[in-house]
N, CA, C and O atoms as a GROMACS GRO file, in nm:
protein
  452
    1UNK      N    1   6.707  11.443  15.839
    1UNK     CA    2   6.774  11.335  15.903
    1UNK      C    3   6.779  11.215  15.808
    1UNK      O    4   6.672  11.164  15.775
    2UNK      N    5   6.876  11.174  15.769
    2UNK     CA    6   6.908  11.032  15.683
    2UNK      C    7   6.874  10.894  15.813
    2UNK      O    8   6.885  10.890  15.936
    3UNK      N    9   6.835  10.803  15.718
    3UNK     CA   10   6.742  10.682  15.814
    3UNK      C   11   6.883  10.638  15.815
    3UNK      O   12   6.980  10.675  15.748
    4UNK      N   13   6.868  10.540  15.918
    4UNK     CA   14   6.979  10.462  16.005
    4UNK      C   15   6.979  10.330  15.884
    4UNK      O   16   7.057  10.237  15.908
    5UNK      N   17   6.900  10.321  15.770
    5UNK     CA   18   6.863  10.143  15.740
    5UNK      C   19   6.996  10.100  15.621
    5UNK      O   20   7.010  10.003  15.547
    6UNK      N   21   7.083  10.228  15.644
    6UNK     CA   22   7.208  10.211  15.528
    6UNK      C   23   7.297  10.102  15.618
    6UNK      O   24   7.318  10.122  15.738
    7UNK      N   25   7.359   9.956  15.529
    7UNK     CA   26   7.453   9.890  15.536
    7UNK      C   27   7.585   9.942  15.556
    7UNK      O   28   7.640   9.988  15.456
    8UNK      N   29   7.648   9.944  15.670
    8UNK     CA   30   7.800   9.978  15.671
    8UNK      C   31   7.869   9.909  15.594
    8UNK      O   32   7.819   9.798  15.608
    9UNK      N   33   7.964   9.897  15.510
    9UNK     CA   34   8.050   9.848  15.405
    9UNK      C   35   8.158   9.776  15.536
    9UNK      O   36   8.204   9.826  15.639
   10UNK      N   37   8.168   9.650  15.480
   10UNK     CA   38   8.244   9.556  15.596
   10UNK      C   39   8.415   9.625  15.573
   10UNK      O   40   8.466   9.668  15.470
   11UNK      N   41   8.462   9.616  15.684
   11UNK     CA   42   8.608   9.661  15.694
   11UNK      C   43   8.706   9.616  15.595
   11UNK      O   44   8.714   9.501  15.553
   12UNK      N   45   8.779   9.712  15.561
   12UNK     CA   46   8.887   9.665  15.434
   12UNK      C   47   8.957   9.553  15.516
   12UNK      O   48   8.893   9.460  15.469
   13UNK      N   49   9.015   9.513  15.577
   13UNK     CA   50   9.052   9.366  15.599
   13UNK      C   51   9.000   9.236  15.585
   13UNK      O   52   9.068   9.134  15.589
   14UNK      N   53   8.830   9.243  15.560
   14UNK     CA   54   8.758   9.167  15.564
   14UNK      C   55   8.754   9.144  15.421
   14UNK      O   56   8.765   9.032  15.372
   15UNK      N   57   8.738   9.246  15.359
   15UNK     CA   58   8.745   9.283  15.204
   15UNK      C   59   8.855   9.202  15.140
   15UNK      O   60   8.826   9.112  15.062
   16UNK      N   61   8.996   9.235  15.174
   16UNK     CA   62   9.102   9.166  15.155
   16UNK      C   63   9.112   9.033  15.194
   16UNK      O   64   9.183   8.971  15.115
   17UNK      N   65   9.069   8.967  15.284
   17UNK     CA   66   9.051   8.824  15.338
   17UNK      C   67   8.998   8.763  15.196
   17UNK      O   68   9.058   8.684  15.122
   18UNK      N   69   8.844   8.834  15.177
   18UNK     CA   70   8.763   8.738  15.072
   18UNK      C   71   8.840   8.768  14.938
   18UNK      O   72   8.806   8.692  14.846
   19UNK      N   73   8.910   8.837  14.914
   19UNK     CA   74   8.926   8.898  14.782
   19UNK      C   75   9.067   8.770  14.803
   19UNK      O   76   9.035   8.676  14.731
   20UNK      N   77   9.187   8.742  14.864
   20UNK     CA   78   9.229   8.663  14.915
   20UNK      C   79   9.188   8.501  14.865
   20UNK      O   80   9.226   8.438  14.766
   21UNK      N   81   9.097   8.466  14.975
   21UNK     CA   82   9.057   8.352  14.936
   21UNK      C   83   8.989   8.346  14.805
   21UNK      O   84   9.028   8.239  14.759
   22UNK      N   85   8.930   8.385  14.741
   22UNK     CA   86   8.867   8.422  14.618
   22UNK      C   87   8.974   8.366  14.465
   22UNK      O   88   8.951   8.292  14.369
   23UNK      N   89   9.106   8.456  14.515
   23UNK     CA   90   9.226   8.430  14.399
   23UNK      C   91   9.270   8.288  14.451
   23UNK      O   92   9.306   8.212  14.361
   24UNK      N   93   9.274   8.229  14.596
   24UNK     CA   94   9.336   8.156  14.572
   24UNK      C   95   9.246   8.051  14.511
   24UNK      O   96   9.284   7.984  14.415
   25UNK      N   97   9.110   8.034  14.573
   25UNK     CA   98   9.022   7.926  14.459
   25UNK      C   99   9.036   7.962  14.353
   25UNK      O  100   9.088   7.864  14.300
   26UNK      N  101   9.026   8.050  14.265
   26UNK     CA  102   9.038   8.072  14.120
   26UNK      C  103   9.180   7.976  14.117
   26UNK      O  104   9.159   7.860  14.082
   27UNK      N  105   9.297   8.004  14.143
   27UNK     CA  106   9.408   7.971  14.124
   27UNK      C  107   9.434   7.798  14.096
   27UNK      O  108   9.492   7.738  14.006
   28UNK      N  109   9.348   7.745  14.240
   28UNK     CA  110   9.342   7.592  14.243
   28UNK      C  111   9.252   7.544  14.118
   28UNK      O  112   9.298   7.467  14.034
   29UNK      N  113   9.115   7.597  14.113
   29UNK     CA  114   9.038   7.525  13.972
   29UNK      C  115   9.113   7.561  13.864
   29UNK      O  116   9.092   7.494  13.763
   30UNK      N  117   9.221   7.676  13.854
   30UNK     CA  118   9.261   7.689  13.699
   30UNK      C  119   9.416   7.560  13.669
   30UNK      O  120   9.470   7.510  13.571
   31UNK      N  121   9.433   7.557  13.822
   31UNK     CA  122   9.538   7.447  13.840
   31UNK      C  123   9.478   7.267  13.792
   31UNK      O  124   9.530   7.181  13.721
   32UNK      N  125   9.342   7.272  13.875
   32UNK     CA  126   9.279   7.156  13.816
   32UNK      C  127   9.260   7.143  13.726
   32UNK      O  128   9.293   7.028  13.694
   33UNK      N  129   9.197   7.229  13.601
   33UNK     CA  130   9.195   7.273  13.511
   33UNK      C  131   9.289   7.225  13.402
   33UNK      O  132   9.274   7.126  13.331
   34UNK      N  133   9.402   7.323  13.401
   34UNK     CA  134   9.540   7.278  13.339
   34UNK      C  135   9.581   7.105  13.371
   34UNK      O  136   9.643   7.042  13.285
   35UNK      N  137   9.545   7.049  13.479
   35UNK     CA  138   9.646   6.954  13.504
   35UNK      C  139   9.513   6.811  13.416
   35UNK      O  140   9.524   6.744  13.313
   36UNK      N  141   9.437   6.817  13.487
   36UNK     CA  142   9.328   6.728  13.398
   36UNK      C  143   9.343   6.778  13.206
   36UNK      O  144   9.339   6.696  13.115
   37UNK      N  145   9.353   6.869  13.196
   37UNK     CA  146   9.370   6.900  13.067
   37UNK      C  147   9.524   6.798  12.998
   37UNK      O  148   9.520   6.706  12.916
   38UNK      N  149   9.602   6.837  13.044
   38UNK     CA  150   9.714   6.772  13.057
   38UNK      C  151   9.690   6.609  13.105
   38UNK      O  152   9.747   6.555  13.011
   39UNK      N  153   9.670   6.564  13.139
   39UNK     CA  154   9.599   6.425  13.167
   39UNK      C  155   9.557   6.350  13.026
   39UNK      O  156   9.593   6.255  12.956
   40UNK      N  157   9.448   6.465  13.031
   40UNK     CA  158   9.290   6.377  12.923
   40UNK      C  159   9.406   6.389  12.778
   40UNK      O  160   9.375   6.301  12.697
   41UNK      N  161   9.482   6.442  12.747
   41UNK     CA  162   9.558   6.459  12.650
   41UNK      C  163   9.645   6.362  12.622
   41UNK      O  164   9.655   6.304  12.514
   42UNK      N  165   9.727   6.341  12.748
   42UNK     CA  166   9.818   6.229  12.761
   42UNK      C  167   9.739   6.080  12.721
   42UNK      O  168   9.761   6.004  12.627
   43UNK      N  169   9.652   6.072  12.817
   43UNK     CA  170   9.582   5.946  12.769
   43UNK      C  171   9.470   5.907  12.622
   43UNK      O  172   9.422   5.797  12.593
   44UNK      N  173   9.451   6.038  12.551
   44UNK     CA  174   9.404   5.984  12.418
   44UNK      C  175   9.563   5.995  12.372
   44UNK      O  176   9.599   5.885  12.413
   45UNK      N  177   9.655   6.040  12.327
   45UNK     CA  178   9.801   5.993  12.303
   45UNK      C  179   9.823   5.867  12.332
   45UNK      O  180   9.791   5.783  12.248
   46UNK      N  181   9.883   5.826  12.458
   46UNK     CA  182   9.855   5.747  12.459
   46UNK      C  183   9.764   5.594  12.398
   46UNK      O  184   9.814   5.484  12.377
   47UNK      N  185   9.648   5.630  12.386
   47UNK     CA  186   9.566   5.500  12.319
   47UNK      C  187   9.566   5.537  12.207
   47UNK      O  188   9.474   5.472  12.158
   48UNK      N  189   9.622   5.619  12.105
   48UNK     CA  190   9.638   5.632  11.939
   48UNK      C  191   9.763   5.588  11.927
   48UNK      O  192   9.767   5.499  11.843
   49UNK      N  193   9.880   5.614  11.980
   49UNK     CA  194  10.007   5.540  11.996
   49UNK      C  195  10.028   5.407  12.019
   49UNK      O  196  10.124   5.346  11.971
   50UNK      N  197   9.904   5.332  12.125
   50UNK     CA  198   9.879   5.179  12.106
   50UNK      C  199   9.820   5.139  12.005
   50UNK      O  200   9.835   5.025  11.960
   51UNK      N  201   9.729   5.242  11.947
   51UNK     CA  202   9.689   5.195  11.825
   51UNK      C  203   9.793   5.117  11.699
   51UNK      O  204   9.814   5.006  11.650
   52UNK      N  205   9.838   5.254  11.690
   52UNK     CA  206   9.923   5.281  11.610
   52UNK      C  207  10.062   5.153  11.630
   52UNK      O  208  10.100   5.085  11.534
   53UNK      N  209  10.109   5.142  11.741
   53UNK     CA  210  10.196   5.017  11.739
   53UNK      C  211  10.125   4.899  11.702
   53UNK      O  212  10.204   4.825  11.643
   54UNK      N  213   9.993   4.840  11.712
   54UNK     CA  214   9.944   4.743  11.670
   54UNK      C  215   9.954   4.721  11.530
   54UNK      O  216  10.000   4.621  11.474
   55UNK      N  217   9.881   4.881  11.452
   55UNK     CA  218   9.856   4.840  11.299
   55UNK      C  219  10.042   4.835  11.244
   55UNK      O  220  10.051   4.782  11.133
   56UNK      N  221  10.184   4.882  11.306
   56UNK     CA  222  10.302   4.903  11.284
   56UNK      C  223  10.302   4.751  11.264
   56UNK      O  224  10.326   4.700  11.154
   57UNK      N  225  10.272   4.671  11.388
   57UNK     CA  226  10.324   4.565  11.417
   57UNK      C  227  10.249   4.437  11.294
   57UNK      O  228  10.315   4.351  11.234
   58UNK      N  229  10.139   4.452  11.285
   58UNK     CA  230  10.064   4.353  11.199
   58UNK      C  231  10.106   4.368  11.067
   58UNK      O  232  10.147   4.273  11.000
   59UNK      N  233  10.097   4.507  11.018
   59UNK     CA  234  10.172   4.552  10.894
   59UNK      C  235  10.333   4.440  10.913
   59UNK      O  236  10.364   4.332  10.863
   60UNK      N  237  10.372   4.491  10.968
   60UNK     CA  238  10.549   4.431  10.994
   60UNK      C  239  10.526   4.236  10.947
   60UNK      O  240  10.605   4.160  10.892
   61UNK      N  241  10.420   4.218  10.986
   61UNK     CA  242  10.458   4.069  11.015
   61UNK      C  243  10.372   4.030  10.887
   61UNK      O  244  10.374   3.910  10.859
   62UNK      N  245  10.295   4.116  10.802
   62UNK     CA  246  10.213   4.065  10.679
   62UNK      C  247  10.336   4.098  10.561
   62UNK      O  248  10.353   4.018  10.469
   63UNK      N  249  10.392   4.179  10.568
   63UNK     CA  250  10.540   4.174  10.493
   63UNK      C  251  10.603   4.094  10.490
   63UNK      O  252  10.642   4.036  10.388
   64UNK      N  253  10.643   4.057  10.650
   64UNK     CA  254  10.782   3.956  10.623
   64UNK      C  255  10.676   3.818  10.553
   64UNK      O  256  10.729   3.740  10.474
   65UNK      N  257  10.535   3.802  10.589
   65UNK     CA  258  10.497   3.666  10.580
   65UNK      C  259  10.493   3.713  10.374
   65UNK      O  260  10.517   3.618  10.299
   66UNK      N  261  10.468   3.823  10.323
   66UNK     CA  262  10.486   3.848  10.146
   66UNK      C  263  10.577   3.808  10.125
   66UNK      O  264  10.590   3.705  10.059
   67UNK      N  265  10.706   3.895  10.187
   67UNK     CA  266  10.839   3.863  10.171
   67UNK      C  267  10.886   3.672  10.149
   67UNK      O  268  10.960   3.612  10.070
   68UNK      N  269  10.807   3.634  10.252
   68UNK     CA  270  10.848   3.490  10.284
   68UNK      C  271  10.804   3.432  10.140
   68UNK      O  272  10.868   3.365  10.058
   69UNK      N  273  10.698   3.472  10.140
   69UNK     CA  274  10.637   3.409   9.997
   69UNK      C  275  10.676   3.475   9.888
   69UNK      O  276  10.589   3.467   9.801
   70UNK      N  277  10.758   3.531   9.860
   70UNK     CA  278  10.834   3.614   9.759
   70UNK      C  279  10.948   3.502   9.741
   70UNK      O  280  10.957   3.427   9.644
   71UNK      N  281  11.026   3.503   9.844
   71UNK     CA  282  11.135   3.442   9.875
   71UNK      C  283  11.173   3.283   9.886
   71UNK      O  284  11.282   3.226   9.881
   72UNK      N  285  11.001   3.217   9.905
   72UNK     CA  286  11.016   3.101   9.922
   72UNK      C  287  11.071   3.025  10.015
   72UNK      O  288  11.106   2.907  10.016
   73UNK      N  289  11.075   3.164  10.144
   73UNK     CA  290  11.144   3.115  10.306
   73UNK      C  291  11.112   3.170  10.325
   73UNK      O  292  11.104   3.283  10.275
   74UNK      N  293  11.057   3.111  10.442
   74UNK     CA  294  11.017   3.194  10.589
   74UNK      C  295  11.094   3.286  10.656
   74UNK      O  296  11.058   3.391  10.708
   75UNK      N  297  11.235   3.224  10.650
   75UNK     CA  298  11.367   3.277  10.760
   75UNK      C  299  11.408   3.402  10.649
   75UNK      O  300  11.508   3.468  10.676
   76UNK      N  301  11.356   3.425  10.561
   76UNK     CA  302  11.460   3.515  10.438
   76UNK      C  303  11.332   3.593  10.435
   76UNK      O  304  11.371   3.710  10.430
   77UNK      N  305  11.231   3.594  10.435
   77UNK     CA  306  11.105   3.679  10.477
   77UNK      C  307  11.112   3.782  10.576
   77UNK      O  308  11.090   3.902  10.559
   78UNK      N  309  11.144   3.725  10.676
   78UNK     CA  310  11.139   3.790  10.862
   78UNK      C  311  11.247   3.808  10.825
   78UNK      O  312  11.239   3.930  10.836
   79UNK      N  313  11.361   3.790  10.783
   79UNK     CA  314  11.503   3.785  10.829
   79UNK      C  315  11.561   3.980  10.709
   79UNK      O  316  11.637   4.075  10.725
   80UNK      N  317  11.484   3.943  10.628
   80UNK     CA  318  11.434   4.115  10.533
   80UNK      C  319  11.403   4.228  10.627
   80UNK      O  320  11.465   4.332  10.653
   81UNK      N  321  11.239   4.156  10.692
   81UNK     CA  322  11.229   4.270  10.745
   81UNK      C  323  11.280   4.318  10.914
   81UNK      O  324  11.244   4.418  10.977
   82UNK      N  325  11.375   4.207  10.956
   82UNK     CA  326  11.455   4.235  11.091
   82UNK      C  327  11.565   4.356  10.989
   82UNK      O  328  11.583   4.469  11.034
   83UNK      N  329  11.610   4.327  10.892
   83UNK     CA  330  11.683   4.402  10.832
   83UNK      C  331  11.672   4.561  10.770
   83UNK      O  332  11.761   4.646  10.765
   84UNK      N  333  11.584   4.566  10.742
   84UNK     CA  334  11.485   4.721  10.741
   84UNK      C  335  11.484   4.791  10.877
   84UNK      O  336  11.521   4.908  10.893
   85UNK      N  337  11.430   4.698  10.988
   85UNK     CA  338  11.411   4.790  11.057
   85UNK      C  339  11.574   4.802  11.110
   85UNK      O  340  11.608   4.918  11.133
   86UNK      N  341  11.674   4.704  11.130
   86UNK     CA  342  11.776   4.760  11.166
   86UNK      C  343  11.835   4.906  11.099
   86UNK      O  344  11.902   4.993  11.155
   87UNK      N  345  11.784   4.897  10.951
   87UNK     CA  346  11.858   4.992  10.896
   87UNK      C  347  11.800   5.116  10.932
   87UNK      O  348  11.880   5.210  10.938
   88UNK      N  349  11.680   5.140  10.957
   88UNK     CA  350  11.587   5.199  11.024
   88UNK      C  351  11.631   5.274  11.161
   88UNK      O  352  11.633   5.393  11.194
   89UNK      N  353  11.668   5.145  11.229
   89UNK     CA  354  11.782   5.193  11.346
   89UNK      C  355  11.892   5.254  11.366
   89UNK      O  356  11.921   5.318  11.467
   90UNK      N  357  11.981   5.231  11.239
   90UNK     CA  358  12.098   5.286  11.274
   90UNK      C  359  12.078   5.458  11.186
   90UNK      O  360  12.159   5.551  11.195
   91UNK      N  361  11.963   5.457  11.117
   91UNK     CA  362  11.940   5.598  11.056
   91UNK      C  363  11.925   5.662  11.140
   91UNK      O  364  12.016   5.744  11.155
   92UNK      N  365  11.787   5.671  11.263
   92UNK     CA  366  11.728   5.707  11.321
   92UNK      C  367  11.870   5.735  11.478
   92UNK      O  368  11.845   5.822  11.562
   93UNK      N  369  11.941   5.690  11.486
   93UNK     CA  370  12.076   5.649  11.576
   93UNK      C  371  12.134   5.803  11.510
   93UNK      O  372  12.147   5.902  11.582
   94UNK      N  373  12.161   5.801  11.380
   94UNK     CA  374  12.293   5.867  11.328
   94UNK      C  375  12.209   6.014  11.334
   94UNK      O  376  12.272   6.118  11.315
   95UNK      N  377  12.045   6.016  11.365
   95UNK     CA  378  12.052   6.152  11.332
   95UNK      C  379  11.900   6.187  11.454
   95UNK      O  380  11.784   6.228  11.446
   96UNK      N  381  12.027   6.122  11.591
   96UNK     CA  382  11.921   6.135  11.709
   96UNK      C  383  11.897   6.307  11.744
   96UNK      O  384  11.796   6.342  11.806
   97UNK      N  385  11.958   6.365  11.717
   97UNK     CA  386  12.031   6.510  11.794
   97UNK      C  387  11.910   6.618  11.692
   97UNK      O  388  11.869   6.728  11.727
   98UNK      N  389  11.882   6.562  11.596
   98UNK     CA  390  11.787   6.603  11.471
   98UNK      C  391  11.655   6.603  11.495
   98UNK      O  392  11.586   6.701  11.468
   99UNK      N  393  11.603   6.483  11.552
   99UNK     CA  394  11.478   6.414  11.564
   99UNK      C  395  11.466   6.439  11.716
   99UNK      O  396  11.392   6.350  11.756
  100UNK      N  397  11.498   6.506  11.807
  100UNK     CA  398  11.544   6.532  11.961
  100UNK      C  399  11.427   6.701  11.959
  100UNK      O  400  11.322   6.714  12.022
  101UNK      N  401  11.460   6.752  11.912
  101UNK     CA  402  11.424   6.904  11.882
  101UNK      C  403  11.280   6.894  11.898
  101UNK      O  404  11.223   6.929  12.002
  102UNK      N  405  11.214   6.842  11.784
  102UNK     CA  406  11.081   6.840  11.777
  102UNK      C  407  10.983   6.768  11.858
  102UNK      O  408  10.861   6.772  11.873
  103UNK      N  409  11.094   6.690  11.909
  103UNK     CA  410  10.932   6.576  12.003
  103UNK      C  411  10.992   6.693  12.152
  103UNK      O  412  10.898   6.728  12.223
  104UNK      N  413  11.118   6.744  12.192
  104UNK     CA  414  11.092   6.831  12.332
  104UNK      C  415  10.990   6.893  12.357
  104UNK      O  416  10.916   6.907  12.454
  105UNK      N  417  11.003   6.961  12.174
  105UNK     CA  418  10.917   7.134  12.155
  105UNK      C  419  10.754   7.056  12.173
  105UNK      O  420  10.697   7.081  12.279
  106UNK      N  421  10.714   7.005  12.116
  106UNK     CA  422  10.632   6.911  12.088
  106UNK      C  423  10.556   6.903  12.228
  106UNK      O  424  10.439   6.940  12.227
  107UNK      N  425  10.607   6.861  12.344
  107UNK     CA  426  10.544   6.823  12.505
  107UNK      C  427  10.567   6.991  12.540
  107UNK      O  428  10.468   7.057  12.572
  108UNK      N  429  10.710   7.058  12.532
  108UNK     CA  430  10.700   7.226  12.600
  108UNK      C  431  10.538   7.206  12.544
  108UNK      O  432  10.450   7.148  12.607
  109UNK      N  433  10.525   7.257  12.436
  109UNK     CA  434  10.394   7.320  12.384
  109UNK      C  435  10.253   7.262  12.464
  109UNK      O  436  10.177   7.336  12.527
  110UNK      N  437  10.233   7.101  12.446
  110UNK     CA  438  10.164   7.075  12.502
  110UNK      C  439  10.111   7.092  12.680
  110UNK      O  440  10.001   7.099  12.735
  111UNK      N  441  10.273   7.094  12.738
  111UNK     CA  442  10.250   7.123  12.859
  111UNK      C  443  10.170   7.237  12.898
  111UNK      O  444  10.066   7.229  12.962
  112UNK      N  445  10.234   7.364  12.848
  112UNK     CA  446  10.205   7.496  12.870
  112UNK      C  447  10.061   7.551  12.760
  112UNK      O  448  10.022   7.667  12.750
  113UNK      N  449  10.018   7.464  12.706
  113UNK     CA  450   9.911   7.494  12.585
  113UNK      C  451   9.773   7.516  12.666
  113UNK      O  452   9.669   7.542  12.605
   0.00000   0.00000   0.00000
């Protein structure tokens, strides 16, 4: 006679319930996961890009102030480097469709990375 003290195996529906809820928590933390990932990314970007416009900007204005003193004007100093960056502008203008490609691919990647 086999003893009675064997565990019945809980019903396959029950099985499927937990197996169920199981994927869908996996699903949500890998969602949290991805999306905080995506976050914490954005925001060090972010604060290297503010960086980065600061040292653009101080640079910019220790030029025009060389320039000025090159030039022996102030207005012909700044007035140089308003002129750079326009030209800057209309480069960056003439060859938007160029420079478009890489910053899309650039976030695809990051998004899905």
């Amino acid at each position: 006679m086999e003893a009675n003290n064997k565990e019945t195996p809980p019903p396959i529906i029950d099985q499927l319930t937990q197996y169920a809820e199981l994927r869908f928590k996996l699903a949500k933390l890998r969602a949290i996961e991805g999306g905080t990932s995506i976050a914490a990314s954005i925001i060090a970007d972010v604060a290297v890009m503010m960086c980065m416009v600061l040292a653009f900007i101080f640079a910019s204005i220790t030029l025009a102030f060389f320039l000025a003193e090159v030039f022996n004007s102030d207005w012909k100093g700044f007035g140089c480097v308003a002129l750079i960056y326009l030209l800057i502008a209309i480069i960056v203008k003439a060859n938007k469709k160029m420079l478009e490609r890489p910053i899309v691919n650039g976030f695809i990647h990051k998004i899905f990375k």
